[in-house]
VOGU-482965 format. One line per 4 residues: number of its first residue (from 1); for each residue x, y, z of C-alpha. Coordinates in pm, whole numbers, plus 50000, padded with zeros to 5 digits. Each point is the difference from the previous one (the first is absolute). Example, Ala and Ser with C-alpha at 12.3 -4.5 7.8 and 13.67 -1.06 7.14 Angstrom:
REM VOGU-482965
1) 51230/49550/50780 ~ 50137/50344/49934 $
***
This chain:
REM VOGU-482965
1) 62942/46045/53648 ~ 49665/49924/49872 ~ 49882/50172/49662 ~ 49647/50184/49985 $
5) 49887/49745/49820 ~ 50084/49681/50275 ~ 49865/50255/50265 ~ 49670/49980/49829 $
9) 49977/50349/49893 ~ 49762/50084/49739 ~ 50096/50079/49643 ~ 49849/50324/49992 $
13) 50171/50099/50335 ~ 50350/49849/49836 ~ 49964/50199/49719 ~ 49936/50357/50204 $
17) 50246/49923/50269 ~ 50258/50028/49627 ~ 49852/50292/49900 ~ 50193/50294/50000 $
21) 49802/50273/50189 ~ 49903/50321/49894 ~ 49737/50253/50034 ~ 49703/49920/49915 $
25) 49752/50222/49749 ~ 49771/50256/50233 ~ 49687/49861/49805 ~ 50042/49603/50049 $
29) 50047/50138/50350 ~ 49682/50167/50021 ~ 49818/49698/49838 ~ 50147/49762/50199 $
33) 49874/50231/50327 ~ 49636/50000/49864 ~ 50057/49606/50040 ~ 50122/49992/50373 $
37) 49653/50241/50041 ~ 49739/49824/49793 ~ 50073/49648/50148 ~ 50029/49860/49644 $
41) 50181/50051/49665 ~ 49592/49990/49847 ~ 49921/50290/50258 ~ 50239/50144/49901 $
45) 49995/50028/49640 ~ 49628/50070/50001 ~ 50071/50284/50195 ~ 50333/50170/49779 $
49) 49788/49859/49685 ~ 50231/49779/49875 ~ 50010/49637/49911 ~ 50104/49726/50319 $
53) 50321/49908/49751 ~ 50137/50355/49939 ~ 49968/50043/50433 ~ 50177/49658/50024 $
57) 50325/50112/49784 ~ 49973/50350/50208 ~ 50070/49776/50308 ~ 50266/49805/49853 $
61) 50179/50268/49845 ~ 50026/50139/50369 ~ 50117/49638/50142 ~ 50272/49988/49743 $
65) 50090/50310/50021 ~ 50085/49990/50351 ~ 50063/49568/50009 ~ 49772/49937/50286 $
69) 49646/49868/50021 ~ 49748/50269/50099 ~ 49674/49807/49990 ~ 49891/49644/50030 $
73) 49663/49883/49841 ~ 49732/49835/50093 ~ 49665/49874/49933 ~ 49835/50295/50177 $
77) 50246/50287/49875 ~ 50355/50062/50111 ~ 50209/50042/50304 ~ 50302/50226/50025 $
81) 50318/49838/50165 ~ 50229/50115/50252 ~ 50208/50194/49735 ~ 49670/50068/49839 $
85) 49957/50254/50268 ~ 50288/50196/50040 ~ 49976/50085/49604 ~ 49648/50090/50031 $
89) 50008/50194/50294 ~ 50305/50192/49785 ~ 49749/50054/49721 ~ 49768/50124/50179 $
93) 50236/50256/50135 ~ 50100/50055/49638 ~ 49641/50031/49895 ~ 49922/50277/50284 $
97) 50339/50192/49854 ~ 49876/49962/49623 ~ 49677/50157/50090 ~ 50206/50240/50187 $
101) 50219/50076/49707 ~ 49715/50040/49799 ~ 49825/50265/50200 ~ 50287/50193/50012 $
105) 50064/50050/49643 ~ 49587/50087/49973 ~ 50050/50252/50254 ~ 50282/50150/49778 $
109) 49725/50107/49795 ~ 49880/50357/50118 ~ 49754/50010/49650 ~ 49724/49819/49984 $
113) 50069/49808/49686 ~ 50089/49579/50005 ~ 49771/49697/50037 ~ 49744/49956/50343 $
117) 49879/49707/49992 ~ 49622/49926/50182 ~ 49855/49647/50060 ~ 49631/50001/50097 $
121) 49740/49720/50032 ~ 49849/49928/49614 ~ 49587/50141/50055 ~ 50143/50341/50160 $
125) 50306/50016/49778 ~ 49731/49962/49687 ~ 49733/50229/50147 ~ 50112/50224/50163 $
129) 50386/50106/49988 ~ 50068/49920/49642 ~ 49733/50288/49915 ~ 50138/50254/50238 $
133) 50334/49923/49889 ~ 49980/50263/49769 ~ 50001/50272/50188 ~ 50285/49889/50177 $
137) 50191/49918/49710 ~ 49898/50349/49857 ~ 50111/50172/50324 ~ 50345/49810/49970 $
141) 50083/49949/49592 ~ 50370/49887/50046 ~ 49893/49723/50232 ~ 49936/49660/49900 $
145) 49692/49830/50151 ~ 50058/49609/50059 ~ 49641/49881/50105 ~ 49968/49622/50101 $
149) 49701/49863/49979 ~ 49950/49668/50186 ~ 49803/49865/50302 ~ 50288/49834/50182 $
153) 50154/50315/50229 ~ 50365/50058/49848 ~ 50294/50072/50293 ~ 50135/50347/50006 $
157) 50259/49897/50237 ~ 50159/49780/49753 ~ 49945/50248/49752 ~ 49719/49827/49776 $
161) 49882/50376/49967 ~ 50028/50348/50181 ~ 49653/49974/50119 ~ 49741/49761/50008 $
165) 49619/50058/50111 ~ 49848/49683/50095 ~ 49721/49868/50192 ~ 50150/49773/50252 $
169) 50176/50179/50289 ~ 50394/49936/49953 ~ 50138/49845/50337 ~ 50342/50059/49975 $
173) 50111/50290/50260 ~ 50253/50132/49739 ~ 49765/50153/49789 ~ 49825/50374/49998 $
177) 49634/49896/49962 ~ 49760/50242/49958 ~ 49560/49961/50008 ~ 49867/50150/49672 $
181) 49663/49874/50063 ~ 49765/49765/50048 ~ 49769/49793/49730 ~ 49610/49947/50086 $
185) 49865/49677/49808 ~ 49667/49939/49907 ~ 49834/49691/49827 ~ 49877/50123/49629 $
189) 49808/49869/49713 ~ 49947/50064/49686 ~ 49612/50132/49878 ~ 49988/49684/49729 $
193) 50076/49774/50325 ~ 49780/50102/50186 ~ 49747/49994/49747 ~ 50049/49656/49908 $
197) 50096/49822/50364 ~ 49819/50293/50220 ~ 50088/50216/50289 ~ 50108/49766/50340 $
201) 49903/50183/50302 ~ 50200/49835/50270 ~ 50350/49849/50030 ~ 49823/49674/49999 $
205) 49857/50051/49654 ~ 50325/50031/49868 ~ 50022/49569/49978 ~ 49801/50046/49727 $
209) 50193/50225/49810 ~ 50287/49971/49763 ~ 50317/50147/50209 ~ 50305/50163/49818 $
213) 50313/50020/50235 ~ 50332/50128/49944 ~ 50272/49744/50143 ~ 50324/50156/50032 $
217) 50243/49954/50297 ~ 49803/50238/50226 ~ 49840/49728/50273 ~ 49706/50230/50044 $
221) 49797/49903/49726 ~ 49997/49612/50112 ~ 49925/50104/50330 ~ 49680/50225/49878 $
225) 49892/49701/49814 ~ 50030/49739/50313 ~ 49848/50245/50200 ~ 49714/50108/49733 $
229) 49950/49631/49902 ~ 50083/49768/50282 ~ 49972/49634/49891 ~ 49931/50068/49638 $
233) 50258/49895/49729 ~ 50104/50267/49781 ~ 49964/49771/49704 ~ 49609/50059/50073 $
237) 49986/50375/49972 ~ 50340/50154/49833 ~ 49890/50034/49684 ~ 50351/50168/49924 $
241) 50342/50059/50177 ~ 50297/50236/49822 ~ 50268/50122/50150 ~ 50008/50369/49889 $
245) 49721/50281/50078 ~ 49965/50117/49668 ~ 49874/49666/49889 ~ 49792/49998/50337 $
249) 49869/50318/49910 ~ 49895/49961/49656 ~ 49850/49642/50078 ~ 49791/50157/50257 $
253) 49907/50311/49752 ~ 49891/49729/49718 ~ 49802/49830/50213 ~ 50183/49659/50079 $
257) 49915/50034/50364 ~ 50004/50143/50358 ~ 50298/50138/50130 ~ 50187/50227/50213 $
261) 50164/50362/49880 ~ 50036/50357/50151 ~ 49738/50164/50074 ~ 50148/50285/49705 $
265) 49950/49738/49749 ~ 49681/50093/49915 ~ 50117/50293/49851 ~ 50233/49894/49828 $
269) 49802/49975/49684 ~ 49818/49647/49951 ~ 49672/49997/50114 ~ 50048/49795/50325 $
273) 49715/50041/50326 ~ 50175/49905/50344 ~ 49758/49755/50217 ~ 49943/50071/50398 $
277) 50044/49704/50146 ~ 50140/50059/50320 ~ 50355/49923/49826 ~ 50277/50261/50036 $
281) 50378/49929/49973 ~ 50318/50265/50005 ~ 50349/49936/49937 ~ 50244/50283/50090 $
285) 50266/50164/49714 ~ 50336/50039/50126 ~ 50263/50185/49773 ~ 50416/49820/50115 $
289) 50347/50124/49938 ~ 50346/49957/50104 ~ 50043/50228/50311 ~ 50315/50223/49784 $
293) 49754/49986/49695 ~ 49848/50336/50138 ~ 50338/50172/49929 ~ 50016/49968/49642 $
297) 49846/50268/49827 ~ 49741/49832/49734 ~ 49931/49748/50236 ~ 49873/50210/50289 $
301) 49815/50159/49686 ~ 49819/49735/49992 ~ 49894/49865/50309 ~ 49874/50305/50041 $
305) 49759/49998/49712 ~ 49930/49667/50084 ~ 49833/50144/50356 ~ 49800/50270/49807 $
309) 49891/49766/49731 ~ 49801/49790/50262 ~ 49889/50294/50225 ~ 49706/49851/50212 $
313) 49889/50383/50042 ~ 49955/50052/49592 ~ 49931/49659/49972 ~ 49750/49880/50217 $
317) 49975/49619/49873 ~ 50350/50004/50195 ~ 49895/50142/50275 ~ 50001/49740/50340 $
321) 49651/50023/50077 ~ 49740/49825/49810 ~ 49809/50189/49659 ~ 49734/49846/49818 $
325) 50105/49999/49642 ~ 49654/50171/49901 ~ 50089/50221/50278 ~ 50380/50103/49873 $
329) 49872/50310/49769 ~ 49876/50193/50290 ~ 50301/49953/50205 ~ 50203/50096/49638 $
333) 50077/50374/50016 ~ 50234/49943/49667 ~ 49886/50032/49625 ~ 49709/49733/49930 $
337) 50133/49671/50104 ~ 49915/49885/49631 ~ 50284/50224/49868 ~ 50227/49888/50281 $
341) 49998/49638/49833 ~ 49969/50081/49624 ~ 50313/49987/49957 ~ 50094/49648/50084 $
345) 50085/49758/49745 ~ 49742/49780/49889 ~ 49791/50140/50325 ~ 50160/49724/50198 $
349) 49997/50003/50401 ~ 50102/49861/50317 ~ 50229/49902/50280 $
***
């Protein structure tokens, strides 16, 4: 009988088909299942936030541990083999119990005392809910508040956090998804701007102007700009691109440039003056979580503070239709919308 070796079988295979099998560590599992779903071990490690090496010896802790070859790579990612599937459809399984498991011991808790842990998109997160977190966390002092900041939307289904407010509308049918709102946009300009470049009246004057954007991996921005500029080369008008709001907005506030924010950033507290020029863009706010999320306690808690804290009806720059921002203090029936925003750190805004 041939040996591995005169059948052409490769090393690495020789040396798992020896291994002695065993079960392998949860975690390498769960890394090496981010793999199979990001295409890539680079997609993959950008999204856990960890280095492309420490994913790699995830992966191959799994293969040795159970002496098979899970995943074959290639220039353009990786490709799961035959047994490749039958362990990750098993982890999967495992994954859905975990969660499961999980829940179950939350639920346990009739107090509300523990972590909950809230991801929401980095301008609102700043702005607005890291502000009113204080009341919550005043109305609930033996809970711990995990806030994530970030502007890519965390998955509350793998249980990145409890819930997670975002701007793009989640897809996956598994998911409780609630509207909190919607955000009105308006192009705005500093006074020193527009003293020193003037005030464009049409869309059309806008070539001439120095254009801040904020890139980040909502498509909607590029497509206002190919449909605001057709046939003009950003590198002719972006005067500068960041990927955060709060850098957006204070770029804007100091007078770098032209650029789009909600219509309640003008009262915010830099002096910013919002130009009609027949451009108006929204972008709905939808608050996620885990369909059995709603069962434990502090979670529920806060989803439903969540839905008050962007109440269209005391909030009117949420509302669906369309308010001027010089308009928004006579639809305001709160305490003067100065107060409502003196609180925020630094006075920072946006979406």
């Amino acid at each position: 009988m041939q040996s591995e070796m005169e059948r052409g079988v490769p090393n690495s295979e020789q040396a798992l088909h020896g291994t002695r099998r065993r079960t392998p560590d949860w975690d390498a599992v769960r890394v090496s299942l981010e793999v199979v779903r990001k295409g890539s071990f680079r997609a993959a490690a950008e999204h856990l936030r960890m280095s492309v090496n420490a994913v790699r010896r995830r992966v191959d802790e799994v293969e040795n541990s159970l002496g098979m070859i899970l995943l074959t790579r290639h220039v353009d990612g990786v490709r799961v083999t035959a047994e490749g599937e039958q362990v990750f459809a098993a982890a999967v399984q495992m994954e859905a119990a975990s969660f499961g498991l999980m829940q179950a011991s939350n639920s346990a808790d009739s107090d509300l005392s523990g972590e909950v842990r809230l991801a929401v998109t980095e301008g609102l997160g700043t702005a607005w809910i890291a502000p009113r977190l204080v009341e919550f966390q005043r109305a609930n002092p033996n809970l711990i508040i995990d806030l994530n900041c970030a502007m890519r939307s965390a998955d509350v289904l793998r249980m990145e956090a409890d819930v997670a407010i975002q701007i793009t509308r989640p897809t996956n049918p598994d998911l409780r998804l609630v509207k909190l709102g919607r955000l009105h946009f308006l192009p705005f300009a500093a006074p020193s701007y527009l003293e020193t470049f003037g005030m464009p009246k049409t869309i059309r004057d806008l070539a001439n102007h120095r254009i801040l954007v904020q890139a980040d991996d909502n498509a909607q921005w590029k497509e206002l700009y190919d449909r605001l500029f057709p046939g003009i080369s950003p590198t002719r008008i972006v005067a500068l691109r960041t990927n955060v709001s709060s850098a957006h907005y204070w770029s804007i506030a100091k007078g770098a440039g032209i650029g789009l924010l909600p219509t309640y950033a003008q009262w915010v507290g830099a002096e910013i003056v919002p130009l009609d020029l027949g451009i108006h863009e929204t972008i709905d706010i939808w608050l996620t979580y885990h369909p059995d999320a709603k069962r434990i306690a502090r979670v529920s808690r806060l989803i439903d503070w969540a839905i008050q804290a962007f109440s269209p009806q005391k909030y009117p720059w949420f509302r669906d239709e369309f308010i001027h921002s010089n308009d928004l203090k006579n639809h305001y029936r709160g305490e003067p919308l100065g107060n409502v925003f003196n609180d925020f750190p630094g006075k920072t805004a946006v979406a």
